[in-house]
C-alpha positions as a Markdown table, in Angstrom:
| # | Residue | x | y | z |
|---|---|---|---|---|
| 1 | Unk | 2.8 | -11.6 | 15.7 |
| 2 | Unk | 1.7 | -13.6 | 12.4 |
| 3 | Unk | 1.9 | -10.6 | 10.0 |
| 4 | Unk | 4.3 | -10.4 | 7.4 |
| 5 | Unk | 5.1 | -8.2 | 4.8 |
| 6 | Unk | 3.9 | -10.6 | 1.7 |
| 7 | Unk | 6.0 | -9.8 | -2.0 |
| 8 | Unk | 4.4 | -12.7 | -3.6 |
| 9 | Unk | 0.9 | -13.1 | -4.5 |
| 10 | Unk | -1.8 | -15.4 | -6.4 |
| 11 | Unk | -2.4 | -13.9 | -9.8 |
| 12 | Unk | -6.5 | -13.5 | -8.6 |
| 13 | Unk | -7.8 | -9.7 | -7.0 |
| 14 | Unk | -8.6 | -9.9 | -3.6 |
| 15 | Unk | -12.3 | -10.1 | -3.5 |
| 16 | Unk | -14.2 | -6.7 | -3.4 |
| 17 | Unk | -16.2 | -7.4 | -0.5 |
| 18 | Unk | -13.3 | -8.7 | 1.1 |
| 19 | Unk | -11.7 | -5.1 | 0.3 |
| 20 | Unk | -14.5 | -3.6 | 1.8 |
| 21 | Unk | -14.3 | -5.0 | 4.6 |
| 22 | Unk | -10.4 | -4.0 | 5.2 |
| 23 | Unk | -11.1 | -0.7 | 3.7 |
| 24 | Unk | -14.0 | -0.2 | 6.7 |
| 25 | Unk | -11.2 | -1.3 | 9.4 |
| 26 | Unk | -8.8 | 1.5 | 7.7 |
| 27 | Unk | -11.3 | 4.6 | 7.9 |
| 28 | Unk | -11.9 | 3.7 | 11.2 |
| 29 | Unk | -8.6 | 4.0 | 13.1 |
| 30 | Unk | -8.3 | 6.4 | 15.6 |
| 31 | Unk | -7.1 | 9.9 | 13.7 |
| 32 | Unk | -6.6 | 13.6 | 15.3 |
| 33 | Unk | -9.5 | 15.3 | 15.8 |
| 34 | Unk | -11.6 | 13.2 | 13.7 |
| 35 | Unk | -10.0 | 15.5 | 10.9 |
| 36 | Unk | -9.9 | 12.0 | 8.8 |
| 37 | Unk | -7.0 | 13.6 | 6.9 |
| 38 | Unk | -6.7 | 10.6 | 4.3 |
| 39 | Unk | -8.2 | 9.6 | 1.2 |
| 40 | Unk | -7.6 | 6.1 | -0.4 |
| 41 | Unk | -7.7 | 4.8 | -3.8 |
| 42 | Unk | -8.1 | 1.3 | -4.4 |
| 43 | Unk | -7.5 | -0.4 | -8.2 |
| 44 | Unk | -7.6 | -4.2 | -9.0 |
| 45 | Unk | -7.5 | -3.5 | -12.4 |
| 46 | Unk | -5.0 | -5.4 | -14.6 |
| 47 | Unk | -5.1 | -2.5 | -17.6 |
| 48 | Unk | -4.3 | 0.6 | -14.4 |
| 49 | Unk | -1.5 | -2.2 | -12.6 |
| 50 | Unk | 0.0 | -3.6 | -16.0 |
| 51 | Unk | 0.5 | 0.1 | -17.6 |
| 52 | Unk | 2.3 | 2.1 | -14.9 |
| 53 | Unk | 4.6 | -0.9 | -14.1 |
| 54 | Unk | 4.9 | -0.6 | -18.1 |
| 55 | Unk | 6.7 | 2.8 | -17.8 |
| 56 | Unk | 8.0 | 2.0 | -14.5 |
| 57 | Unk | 9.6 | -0.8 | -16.8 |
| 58 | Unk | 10.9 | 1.3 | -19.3 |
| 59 | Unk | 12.4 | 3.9 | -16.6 |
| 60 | Unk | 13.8 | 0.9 | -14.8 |
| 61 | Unk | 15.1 | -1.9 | -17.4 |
| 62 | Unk | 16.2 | -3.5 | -14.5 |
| 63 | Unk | 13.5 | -4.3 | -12.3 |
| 64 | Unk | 12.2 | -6.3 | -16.0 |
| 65 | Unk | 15.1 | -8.6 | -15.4 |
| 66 | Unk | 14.0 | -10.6 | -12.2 |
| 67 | Unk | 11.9 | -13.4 | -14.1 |
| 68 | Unk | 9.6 | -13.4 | -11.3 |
| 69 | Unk | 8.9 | -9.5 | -11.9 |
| 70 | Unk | 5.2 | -8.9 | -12.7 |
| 71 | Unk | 4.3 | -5.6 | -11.7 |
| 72 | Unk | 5.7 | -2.4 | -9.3 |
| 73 | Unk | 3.9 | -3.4 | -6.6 |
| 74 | Unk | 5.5 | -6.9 | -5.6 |
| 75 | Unk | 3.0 | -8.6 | -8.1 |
| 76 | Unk | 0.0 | -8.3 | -5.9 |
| 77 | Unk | -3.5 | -8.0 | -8.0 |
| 78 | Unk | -5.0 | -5.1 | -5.7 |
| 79 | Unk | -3.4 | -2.1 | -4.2 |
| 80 | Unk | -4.6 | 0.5 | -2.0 |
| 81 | Unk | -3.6 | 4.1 | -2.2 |
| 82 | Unk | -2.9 | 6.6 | 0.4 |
| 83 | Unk | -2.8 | 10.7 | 0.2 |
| 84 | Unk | -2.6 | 13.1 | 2.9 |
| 85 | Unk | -3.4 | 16.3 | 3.9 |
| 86 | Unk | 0.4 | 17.7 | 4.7 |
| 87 | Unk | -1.7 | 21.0 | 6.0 |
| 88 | Unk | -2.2 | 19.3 | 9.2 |
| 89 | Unk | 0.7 | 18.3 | 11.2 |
| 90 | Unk | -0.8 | 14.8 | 12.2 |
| 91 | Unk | -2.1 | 13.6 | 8.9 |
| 92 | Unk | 0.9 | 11.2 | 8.3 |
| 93 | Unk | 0.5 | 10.0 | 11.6 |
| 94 | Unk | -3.5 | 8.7 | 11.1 |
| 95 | Unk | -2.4 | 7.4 | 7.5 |
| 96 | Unk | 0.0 | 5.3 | 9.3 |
| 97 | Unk | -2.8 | 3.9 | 11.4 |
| 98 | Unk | -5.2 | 3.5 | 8.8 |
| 99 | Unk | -3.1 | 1.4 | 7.2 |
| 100 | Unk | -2.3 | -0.4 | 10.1 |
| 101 | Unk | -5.3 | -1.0 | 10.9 |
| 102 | Unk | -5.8 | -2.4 | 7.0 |
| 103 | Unk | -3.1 | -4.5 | 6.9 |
| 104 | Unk | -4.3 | -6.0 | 10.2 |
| 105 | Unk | -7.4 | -6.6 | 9.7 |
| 106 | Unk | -6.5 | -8.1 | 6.1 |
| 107 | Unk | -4.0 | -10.7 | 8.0 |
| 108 | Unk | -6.8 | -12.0 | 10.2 |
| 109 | Unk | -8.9 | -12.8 | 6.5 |
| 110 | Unk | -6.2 | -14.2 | 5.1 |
| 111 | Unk | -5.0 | -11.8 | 3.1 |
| 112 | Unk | -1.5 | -11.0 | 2.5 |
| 113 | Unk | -0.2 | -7.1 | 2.3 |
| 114 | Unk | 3.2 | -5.3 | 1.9 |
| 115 | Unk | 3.8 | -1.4 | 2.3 |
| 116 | Unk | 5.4 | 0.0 | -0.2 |
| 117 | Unk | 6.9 | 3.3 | -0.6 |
| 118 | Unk | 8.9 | 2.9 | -3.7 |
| 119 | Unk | 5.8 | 2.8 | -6.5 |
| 120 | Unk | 4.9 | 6.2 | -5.0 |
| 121 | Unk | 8.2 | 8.0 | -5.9 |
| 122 | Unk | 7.7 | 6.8 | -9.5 |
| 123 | Unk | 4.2 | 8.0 | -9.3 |
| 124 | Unk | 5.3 | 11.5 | -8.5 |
| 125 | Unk | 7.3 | 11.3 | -11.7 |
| 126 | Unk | 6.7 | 13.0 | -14.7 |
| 127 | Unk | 7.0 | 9.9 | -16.6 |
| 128 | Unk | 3.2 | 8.9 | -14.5 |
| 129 | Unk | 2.0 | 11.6 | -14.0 |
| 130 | Unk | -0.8 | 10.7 | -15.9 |
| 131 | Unk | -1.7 | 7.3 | -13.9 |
| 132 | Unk | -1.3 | 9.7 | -10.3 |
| 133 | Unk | -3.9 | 11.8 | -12.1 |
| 134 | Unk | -6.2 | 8.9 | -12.1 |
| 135 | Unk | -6.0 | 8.1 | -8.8 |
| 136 | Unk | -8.3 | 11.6 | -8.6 |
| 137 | Unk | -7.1 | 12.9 | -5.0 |
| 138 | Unk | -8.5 | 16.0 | -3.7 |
| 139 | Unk | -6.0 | 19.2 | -4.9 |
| 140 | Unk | -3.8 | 19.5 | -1.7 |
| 141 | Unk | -3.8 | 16.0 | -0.9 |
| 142 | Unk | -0.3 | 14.2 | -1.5 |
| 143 | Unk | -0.1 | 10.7 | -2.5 |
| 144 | Unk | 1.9 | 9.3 | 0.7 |
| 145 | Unk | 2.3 | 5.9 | 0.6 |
| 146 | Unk | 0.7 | 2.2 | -1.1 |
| 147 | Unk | 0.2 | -1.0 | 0.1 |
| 148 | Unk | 0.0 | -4.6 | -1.8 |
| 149 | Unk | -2.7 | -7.0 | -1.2 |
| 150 | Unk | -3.3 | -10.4 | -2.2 |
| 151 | Unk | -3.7 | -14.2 | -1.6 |
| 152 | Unk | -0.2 | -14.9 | -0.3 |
| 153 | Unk | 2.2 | -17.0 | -2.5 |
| 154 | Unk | 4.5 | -17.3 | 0.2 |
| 155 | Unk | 4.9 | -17.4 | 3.9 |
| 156 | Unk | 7.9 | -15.9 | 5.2 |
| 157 | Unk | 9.9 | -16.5 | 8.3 |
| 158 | Unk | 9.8 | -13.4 | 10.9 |
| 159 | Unk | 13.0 | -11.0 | 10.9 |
| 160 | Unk | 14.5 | -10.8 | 14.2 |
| 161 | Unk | 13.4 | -8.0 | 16.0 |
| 162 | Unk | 16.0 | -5.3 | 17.9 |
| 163 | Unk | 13.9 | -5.2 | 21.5 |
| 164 | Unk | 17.1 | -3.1 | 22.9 |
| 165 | Unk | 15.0 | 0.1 | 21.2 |
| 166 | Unk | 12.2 | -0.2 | 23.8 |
| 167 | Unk | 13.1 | 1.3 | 27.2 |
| 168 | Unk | 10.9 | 1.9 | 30.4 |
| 169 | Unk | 11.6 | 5.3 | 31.5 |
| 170 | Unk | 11.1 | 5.3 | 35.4 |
């Protein structure tokens, strides 16, 4: 009931063993089959973070604006990668819980996290194709979705909740 999704960060990485850590709480979600349709990419590195937000930038003159912009992925120092396999029907589905479990497991160290879906469109652009290359996924796997982590820089409130979606059905 604590997490929230975190867009301001502390300039420092999250610490690698730290990231282990959450990364060994990701892979072992439940998953269909034990088919373990994911792969993950993980980059702390300034020169990977600082250069795709650089085109994203340039595509995006915008986004440079917002003095408080630092990078495409809400500012956060590490981020975490995830392709699936769209060959099996359930692959999105233990992504989703990989990353659940992550961002879980990453809120009980202290760490802050945000999904994000929009860096991955501009990844699949031809304008990064080139940085999506580097990530090195498996051919057939398909970039799905990316999620921020770092030392919070913020702690915001909760967003009310719609409870009315949740029905008992007797």
């Amino acid at each position: 009931m604590e997490r929230r999704s975190i867009r301001q960060y502390k300039p420092q990485a999250v610490n690698r063993d730290t990231m282990q850590t959450i990364l060994t709480c990701g892979i072992n979600a439940p998953n269909g089959m034990n088919r373990q349709s994911w792969e993950v990419r993980v980059t702390d590195n300034p020169n990977f973070i600082d250069g795709v937000t650089e085109l994203y930038k340039r595509a995006n003159p915008q986004a440079a604006e917002d003095p408080s912009f630092k990078n495409m992925f809400r500012n956060a120092p590490t981020v975490v990668f995830i392709a699936n396999d769209p060959s099996y029907e359930c692959s999105q589905i233990d992504c989703g819980l990989l990353g659940g479990n992550m961002i879980l497991a990453a809120q009980s160290m202290g760490i802050g996290s945000c999904c994000l879906g929009g860096p991955v469109r501009f990844l699949k652009s031809p304008e990064a194709a080139d940085y999506l290359k580097k990530l090195n996924f498996s051919e057939g796997y398909e970039l799905l979705y990316c999620i921020a982590f770092g030392y919070p820089d913020e702690a915001p409130a909760a967003k009310p909740r719609n409870a009315g979606k949740v029905q008992f059905i007797d």
